[in-house]
C-alpha positions as CSV (number, residue, x, y, z in Angstrom):
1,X,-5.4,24.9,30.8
2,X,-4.8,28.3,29.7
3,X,-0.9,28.7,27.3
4,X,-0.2,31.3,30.1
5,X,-0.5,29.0,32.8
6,X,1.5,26.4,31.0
7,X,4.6,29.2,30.5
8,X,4.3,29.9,34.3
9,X,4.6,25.8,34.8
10,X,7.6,26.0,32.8
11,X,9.7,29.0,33.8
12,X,9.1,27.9,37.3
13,X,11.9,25.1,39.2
14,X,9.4,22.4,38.8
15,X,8.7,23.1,35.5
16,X,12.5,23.1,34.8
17,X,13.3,20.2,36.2
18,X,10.0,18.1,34.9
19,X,11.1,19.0,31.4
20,X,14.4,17.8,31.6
21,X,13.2,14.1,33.2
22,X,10.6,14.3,30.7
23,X,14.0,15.4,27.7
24,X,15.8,11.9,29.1
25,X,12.6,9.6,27.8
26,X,12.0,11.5,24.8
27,X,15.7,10.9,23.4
28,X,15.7,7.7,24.5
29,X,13.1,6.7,21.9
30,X,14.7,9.8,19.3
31,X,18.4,10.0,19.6
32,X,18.4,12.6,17.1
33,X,15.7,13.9,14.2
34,X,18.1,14.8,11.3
35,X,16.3,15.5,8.4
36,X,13.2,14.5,9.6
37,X,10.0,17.0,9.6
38,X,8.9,17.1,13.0
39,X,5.7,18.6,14.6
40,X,4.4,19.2,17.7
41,X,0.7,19.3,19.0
42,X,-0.6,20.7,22.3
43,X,2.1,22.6,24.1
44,X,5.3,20.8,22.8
45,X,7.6,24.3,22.8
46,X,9.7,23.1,26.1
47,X,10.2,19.8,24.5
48,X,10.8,20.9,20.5
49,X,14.0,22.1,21.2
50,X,15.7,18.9,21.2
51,X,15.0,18.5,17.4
52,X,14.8,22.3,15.9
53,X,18.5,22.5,15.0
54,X,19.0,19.3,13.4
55,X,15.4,18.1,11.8
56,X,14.0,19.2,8.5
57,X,11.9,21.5,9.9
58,X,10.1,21.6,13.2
59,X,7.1,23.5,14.4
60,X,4.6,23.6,16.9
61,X,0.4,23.6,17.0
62,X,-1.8,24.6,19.6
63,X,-5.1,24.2,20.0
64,X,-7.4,27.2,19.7
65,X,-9.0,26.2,23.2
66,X,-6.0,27.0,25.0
67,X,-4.3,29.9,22.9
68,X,-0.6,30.4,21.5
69,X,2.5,31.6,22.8
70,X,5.4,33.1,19.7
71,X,7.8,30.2,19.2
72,X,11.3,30.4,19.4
73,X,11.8,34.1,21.2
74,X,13.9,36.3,18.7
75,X,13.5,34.1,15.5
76,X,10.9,33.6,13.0
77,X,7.7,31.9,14.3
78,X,7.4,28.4,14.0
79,X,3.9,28.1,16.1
80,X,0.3,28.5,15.2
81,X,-3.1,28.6,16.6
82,X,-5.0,25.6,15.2
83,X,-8.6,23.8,15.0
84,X,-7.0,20.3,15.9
85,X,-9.6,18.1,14.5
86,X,-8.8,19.7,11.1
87,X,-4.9,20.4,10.8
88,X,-4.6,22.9,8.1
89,X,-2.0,20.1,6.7
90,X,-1.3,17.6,3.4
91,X,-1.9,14.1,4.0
92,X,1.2,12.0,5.6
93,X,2.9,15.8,5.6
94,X,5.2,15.0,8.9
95,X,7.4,12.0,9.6
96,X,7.4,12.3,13.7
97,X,5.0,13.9,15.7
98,X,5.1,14.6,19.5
99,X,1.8,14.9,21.4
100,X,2.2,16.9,25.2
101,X,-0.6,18.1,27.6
102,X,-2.5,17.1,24.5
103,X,-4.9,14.1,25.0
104,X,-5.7,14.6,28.7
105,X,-6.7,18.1,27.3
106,X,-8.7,16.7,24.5
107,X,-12.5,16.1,25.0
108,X,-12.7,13.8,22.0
109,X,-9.3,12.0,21.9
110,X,-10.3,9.4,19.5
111,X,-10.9,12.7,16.4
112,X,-7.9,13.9,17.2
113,X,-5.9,10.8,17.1
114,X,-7.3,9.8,13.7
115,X,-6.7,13.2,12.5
116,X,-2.6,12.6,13.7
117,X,-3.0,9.5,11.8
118,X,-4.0,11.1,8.5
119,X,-1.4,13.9,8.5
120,X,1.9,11.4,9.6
121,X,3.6,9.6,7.0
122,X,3.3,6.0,6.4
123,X,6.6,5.2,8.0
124,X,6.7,7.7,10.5
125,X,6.2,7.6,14.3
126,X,3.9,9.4,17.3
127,X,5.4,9.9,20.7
128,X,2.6,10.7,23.5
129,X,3.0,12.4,26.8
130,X,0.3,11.4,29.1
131,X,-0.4,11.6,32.8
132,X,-0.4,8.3,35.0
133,X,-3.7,7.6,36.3
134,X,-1.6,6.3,39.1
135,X,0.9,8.5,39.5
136,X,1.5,11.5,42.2
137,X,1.5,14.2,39.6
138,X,-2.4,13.4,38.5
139,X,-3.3,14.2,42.3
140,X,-2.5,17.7,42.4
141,X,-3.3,20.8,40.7
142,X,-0.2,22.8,40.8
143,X,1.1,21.4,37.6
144,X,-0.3,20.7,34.3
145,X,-0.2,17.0,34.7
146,X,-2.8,17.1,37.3
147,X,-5.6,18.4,35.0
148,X,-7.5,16.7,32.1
149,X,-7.8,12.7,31.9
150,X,-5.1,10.7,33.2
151,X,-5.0,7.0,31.5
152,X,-3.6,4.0,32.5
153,X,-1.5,1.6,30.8
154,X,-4.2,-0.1,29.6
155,X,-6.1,2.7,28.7
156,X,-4.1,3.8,26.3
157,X,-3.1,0.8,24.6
158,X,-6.8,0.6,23.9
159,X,-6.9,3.9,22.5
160,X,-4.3,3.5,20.3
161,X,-5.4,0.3,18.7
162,X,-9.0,2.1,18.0
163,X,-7.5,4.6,15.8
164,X,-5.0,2.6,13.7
165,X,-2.0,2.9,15.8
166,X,0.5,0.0,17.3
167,X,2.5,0.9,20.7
168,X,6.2,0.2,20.1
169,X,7.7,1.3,23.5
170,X,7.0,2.5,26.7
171,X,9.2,4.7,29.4
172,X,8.1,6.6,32.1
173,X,9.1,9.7,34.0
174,X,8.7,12.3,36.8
175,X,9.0,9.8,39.9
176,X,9.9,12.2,42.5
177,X,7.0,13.9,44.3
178,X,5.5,17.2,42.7
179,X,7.3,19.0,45.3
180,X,9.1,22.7,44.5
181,X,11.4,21.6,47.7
182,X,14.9,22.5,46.6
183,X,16.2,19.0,48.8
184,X,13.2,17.3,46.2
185,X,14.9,18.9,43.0
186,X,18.4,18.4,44.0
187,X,17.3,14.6,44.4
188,X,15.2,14.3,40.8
189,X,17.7,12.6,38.8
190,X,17.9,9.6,41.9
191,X,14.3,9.6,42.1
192,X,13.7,8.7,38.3
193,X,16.7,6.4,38.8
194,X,15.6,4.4,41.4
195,X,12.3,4.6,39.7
196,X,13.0,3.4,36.3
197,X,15.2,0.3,38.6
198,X,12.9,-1.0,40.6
199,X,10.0,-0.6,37.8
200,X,7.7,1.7,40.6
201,X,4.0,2.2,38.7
202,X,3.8,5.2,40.3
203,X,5.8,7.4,37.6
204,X,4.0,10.7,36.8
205,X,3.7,10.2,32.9
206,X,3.6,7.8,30.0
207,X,5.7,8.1,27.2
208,X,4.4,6.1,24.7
209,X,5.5,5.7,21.3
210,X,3.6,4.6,18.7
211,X,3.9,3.5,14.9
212,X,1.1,4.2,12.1
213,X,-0.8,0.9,10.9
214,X,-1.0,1.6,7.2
215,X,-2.8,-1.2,6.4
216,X,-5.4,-1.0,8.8
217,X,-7.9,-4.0,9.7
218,X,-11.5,-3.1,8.3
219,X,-14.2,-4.9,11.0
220,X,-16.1,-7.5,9.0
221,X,-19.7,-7.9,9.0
222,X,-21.9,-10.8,8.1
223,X,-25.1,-9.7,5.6
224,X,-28.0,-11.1,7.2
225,X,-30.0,-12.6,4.5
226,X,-33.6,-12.6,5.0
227,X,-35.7,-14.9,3.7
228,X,-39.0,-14.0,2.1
229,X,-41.5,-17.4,1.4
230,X,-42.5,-17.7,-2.2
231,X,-46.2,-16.7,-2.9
232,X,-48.3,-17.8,-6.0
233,X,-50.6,-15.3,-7.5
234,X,-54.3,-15.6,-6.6
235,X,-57.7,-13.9,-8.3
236,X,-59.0,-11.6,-5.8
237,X,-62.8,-10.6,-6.9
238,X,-63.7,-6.9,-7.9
239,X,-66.2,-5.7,-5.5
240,X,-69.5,-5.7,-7.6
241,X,-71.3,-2.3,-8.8
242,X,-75.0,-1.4,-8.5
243,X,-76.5,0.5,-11.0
Protein backbone atom coordinates (compact mmCIF):
# COMPACT_ATOMS: atom_id res chain seq x y z
CA UNK A 1 0.00 0.00 0.00
CA UNK A 2 0.79 3.48 -0.65
CA UNK A 3 2.38 5.66 3.04
CA UNK A 4 -0.62 7.97 2.14
CA UNK A 5 -3.14 5.42 2.38
CA UNK A 6 -1.63 3.98 5.54
CA UNK A 7 -1.80 7.84 7.26
CA UNK A 8 -5.49 7.91 6.13
CA UNK A 9 -5.85 4.21 7.99
CA UNK A 10 -4.48 5.76 10.93
CA UNK A 11 -6.03 9.27 11.47
CA UNK A 12 -9.32 7.58 10.84
CA UNK A 13 -11.56 5.93 14.15
CA UNK A 14 -10.57 2.52 13.09
CA UNK A 15 -7.19 3.27 12.67
CA UNK A 16 -7.29 4.79 16.20
CA UNK A 17 -8.65 2.36 17.90
CA UNK A 18 -6.68 -0.77 15.91
CA UNK A 19 -3.48 0.91 17.12
CA UNK A 20 -4.28 1.07 20.56
CA UNK A 21 -5.39 -2.92 20.68
CA UNK A 22 -2.51 -3.48 18.70
CA UNK A 23 -0.21 -0.83 21.75
CA UNK A 24 -1.78 -3.50 24.60
CA UNK A 25 0.15 -6.70 22.83
CA UNK A 26 3.17 -4.87 21.95
CA UNK A 27 3.78 -3.75 25.78
CA UNK A 28 2.88 -6.80 26.92
CA UNK A 29 5.97 -8.46 25.35
CA UNK A 30 8.10 -4.69 25.99
CA UNK A 31 7.09 -3.16 29.18
CA UNK A 32 9.42 -0.43 28.53
CA UNK A 33 12.68 0.02 25.99
CA UNK A 34 15.07 2.07 28.24
CA UNK A 35 18.22 2.39 26.81
CA UNK A 36 17.66 0.20 24.25
CA UNK A 37 18.20 1.20 20.32
CA UNK A 38 15.04 0.50 18.73
CA UNK A 39 14.03 0.40 15.00
CA UNK A 40 11.18 0.15 13.12
CA UNK A 41 10.66 -1.36 9.55
CA UNK A 42 7.53 -0.96 7.29
CA UNK A 43 5.23 1.62 8.65
CA UNK A 44 5.92 1.34 12.50
CA UNK A 45 5.39 5.37 13.18
CA UNK A 46 1.75 4.70 15.03
CA UNK A 47 3.45 2.16 17.06
CA UNK A 48 7.15 3.87 17.82
CA UNK A 49 5.84 6.12 20.10
CA UNK A 50 5.65 3.79 22.86
CA UNK A 51 9.54 3.64 22.99
CA UNK A 52 10.86 7.15 21.52
CA UNK A 53 10.97 8.94 24.97
CA UNK A 54 12.68 6.32 26.98
CA UNK A 55 14.99 4.05 24.38
CA UNK A 56 18.42 4.92 23.27
CA UNK A 57 17.34 6.05 20.19
CA UNK A 58 14.45 5.03 18.03
CA UNK A 59 13.76 5.48 14.32
CA UNK A 60 11.72 4.27 11.65
CA UNK A 61 12.50 2.65 7.91
CA UNK A 62 10.25 2.41 5.09
CA UNK A 63 10.51 0.70 2.19
CA UNK A 64 11.12 2.69 -1.04
CA UNK A 65 8.06 0.70 -2.68
CA UNK A 66 5.67 2.39 -0.52
CA UNK A 67 7.24 5.93 0.20
CA UNK A 68 7.91 7.97 3.53
CA UNK A 69 6.03 10.14 5.62
CA UNK A 70 8.41 12.96 8.13
CA UNK A 71 8.62 11.33 11.59
CA UNK A 72 7.70 12.85 14.54
CA UNK A 73 5.72 16.20 13.27
CA UNK A 74 7.70 19.34 14.66
CA UNK A 75 10.99 17.53 15.67
CA UNK A 76 13.91 16.31 13.95
CA UNK A 77 13.31 13.40 11.53
CA UNK A 78 13.84 10.16 12.74
CA UNK A 79 12.49 8.25 9.31
CA UNK A 80 14.05 7.36 6.11
CA UNK A 81 13.33 5.93 2.75
CA UNK A 82 15.11 2.67 2.49
CA UNK A 83 16.16 -0.42 -0.03
CA UNK A 84 15.08 -3.09 2.71
CA UNK A 85 17.09 -5.93 1.45
CA UNK A 86 20.21 -3.80 2.04
CA UNK A 87 19.74 -1.62 5.32
CA UNK A 88 22.16 1.10 5.03
CA UNK A 89 23.13 -0.24 8.65
CA UNK A 90 26.35 -1.87 10.85
CA UNK A 91 26.05 -5.40 11.64
CA UNK A 92 24.01 -6.30 15.00
CA UNK A 93 23.46 -2.20 15.08
CA UNK A 94 19.87 -2.38 16.86
CA UNK A 95 18.88 -4.41 20.04
CA UNK A 96 14.85 -4.56 19.23
CA UNK A 97 13.29 -4.28 16.10
CA UNK A 98 9.54 -4.03 15.35
CA UNK A 99 8.26 -5.25 11.97
CA UNK A 100 4.36 -3.68 10.91
CA UNK A 101 2.48 -4.01 7.48
CA UNK A 102 5.95 -5.26 6.64
CA UNK A 103 6.03 -8.96 5.66
CA UNK A 104 2.51 -9.27 4.18
CA UNK A 105 3.94 -6.26 2.05
CA UNK A 106 7.12 -8.01 1.24
CA UNK A 107 7.43 -10.12 -2.02
CA UNK A 108 10.43 -11.96 -0.79
CA UNK A 109 10.00 -12.30 2.99
CA UNK A 110 12.64 -14.70 3.54
CA UNK A 111 15.63 -11.58 2.17
CA UNK A 112 14.24 -9.44 4.19
CA UNK A 113 14.16 -11.52 7.32
CA UNK A 114 17.77 -12.52 6.91
CA UNK A 115 18.63 -9.03 6.34
CA UNK A 116 16.72 -8.13 10.12
CA UNK A 117 18.79 -10.91 11.25
CA UNK A 118 22.20 -9.49 10.24
CA UNK A 119 21.58 -5.94 11.48
CA UNK A 120 19.95 -7.09 15.27
CA UNK A 121 22.30 -7.78 17.92
CA UNK A 122 23.06 -11.11 19.21
CA UNK A 123 20.93 -10.72 22.21
CA UNK A 124 18.32 -8.71 21.00
CA UNK A 125 14.69 -9.39 19.95
CA UNK A 126 12.16 -8.95 16.68
CA UNK A 127 8.48 -8.40 17.31
CA UNK A 128 6.22 -9.00 14.01
CA UNK A 129 2.90 -7.73 13.17
CA UNK A 130 1.13 -9.93 10.80
CA UNK A 131 -2.41 -10.41 9.51
CA UNK A 132 -4.36 -13.70 10.42
CA UNK A 133 -4.98 -15.74 7.59
CA UNK A 134 -8.06 -16.51 9.51
CA UNK A 135 -9.06 -13.53 10.85
CA UNK A 136 -11.95 -10.88 9.75
CA UNK A 137 -9.53 -8.13 9.07
CA UNK A 138 -7.67 -10.19 6.07
CA UNK A 139 -11.19 -10.31 4.33
CA UNK A 140 -11.67 -6.76 3.64
CA UNK A 141 -9.92 -4.08 1.91
CA UNK A 142 -10.79 -1.05 3.95
CA UNK A 143 -7.81 -1.49 6.17
CA UNK A 144 -4.22 -2.30 5.66
CA UNK A 145 -4.49 -5.63 7.23
CA UNK A 146 -6.51 -6.85 4.37
CA UNK A 147 -3.81 -6.48 1.77
CA UNK A 148 -0.55 -8.43 1.14
CA UNK A 149 -0.09 -12.22 2.47
CA UNK A 150 -1.81 -13.12 5.53
CA UNK A 151 -0.01 -16.24 7.37
CA UNK A 152 -1.09 -18.65 9.70
CA UNK A 153 0.29 -19.76 12.82
CA UNK A 154 2.06 -22.22 11.30
CA UNK A 155 3.14 -20.37 8.54
CA UNK A 156 5.10 -18.23 10.26
CA UNK A 157 6.64 -20.39 12.70
CA UNK A 158 8.12 -21.98 9.49
CA UNK A 159 9.28 -18.80 8.34
CA UNK A 160 10.98 -17.93 11.16
CA UNK A 161 12.93 -21.03 11.72
CA UNK A 162 14.25 -20.77 7.90
CA UNK A 163 16.02 -17.63 8.53
CA UNK A 164 17.69 -18.26 11.92
CA UNK A 165 15.03 -17.06 14.16
CA UNK A 166 13.20 -18.91 17.37
CA UNK A 167 9.42 -17.73 18.33
CA UNK A 168 9.36 -16.85 22.04
CA UNK A 169 5.74 -15.67 22.37
CA UNK A 170 2.66 -15.20 20.75
CA UNK A 171 -0.54 -12.69 21.42
CA UNK A 172 -3.08 -11.65 19.27
CA UNK A 173 -5.26 -8.67 18.62
CA UNK A 174 -8.06 -6.77 16.74
CA UNK A 175 -11.03 -9.26 17.59
CA UNK A 176 -13.85 -7.04 17.07
CA UNK A 177 -15.12 -6.86 13.45
CA UNK A 178 -13.47 -4.22 11.04
CA UNK A 179 -16.41 -2.15 11.52
CA UNK A 180 -16.17 2.02 11.73
CA UNK A 181 -19.63 1.48 13.80
CA UNK A 182 -19.27 3.86 16.74
CA UNK A 183 -21.51 0.87 18.95
CA UNK A 184 -18.34 -1.52 17.33
CA UNK A 185 -15.64 0.95 18.81
CA UNK A 186 -17.24 1.75 21.93
CA UNK A 187 -17.19 -2.19 22.44
CA UNK A 188 -13.29 -2.91 21.20
CA UNK A 189 -11.72 -3.24 24.45
CA UNK A 190 -14.68 -6.28 25.44
CA UNK A 191 -14.19 -7.68 22.11
CA UNK A 192 -10.33 -8.27 22.46
CA UNK A 193 -11.27 -9.30 26.09
CA UNK A 194 -13.51 -11.86 25.49
CA UNK A 195 -11.24 -12.77 22.64
CA UNK A 196 -8.01 -13.16 24.31
CA UNK A 197 -10.54 -15.45 27.23
CA UNK A 198 -11.95 -17.73 25.30
CA UNK A 199 -8.72 -18.16 22.94
CA UNK A 200 -11.11 -17.28 19.50
CA UNK A 201 -8.55 -18.04 16.32
CA UNK A 202 -10.25 -15.52 14.69
CA UNK A 203 -8.03 -12.47 16.02
CA UNK A 204 -7.10 -10.04 13.15
CA UNK A 205 -3.17 -10.17 13.74
CA UNK A 206 -0.23 -12.11 15.04
CA UNK A 207 2.13 -10.65 17.23
CA UNK A 208 4.93 -12.65 17.30
CA UNK A 209 8.06 -12.22 19.01
CA UNK A 210 11.00 -13.68 18.13
CA UNK A 211 14.77 -14.07 19.46
CA UNK A 212 17.98 -14.20 17.00
CA UNK A 213 19.73 -17.86 16.84
CA UNK A 214 23.33 -16.85 16.98
CA UNK A 215 24.58 -20.02 16.62
CA UNK A 216 22.65 -21.16 13.77
CA UNK A 217 22.37 -24.90 12.59
CA UNK A 218 24.42 -25.30 9.23
CA UNK A 219 22.39 -28.37 7.09
CA UNK A 220 24.85 -31.19 6.75
CA UNK A 221 25.54 -32.96 3.57
CA UNK A 222 26.91 -36.44 2.95
CA UNK A 223 29.92 -36.30 0.03
CA UNK A 224 29.01 -38.95 -2.34
CA UNK A 225 32.14 -40.73 -3.13
CA UNK A 226 32.33 -42.20 -6.44
CA UNK A 227 34.07 -44.97 -7.20
CA UNK A 228 36.21 -45.24 -10.22
CA UNK A 229 37.57 -49.25 -11.06
CA UNK A 230 41.29 -49.45 -11.30
CA UNK A 231 42.65 -49.92 -14.86
CA UNK A 232 46.10 -51.37 -15.88
CA UNK A 233 47.85 -49.76 -18.71
CA UNK A 234 47.72 -51.62 -22.07
CA UNK A 235 49.93 -51.15 -25.56
CA UNK A 236 47.60 -49.80 -28.05
CA UNK A 237 49.38 -50.29 -31.69
CA UNK A 238 50.41 -47.07 -33.83
CA UNK A 239 48.49 -47.29 -36.97
CA UNK A 240 51.12 -48.30 -39.57
CA UNK A 241 52.50 -45.75 -42.39
CA UNK A 242 52.88 -46.37 -46.17
CA UNK A 243 55.51 -44.96 -47.89
Amino acid sequence: MDVIDLRDFYSQRLGIVARRLINRGIQACWPDAEGQRVLGIGYPTPYLGLFRDNSERCIAFMPAAQGVLKWPTGRPALAALVDQFSLPLPDAAFDRILLVHALEMCDDPESLLREIWRVLAPSGRMIAIVPNRRGVWTRTDNTPFGHGRPYSRAQITQLLRHTWFTPASWGEALFMPPVANSWFLRSAMAWERAGEALSMPLAGVHIVEATKQVYRALPAHRERVRLIPSLQPVLVPSPSTRG
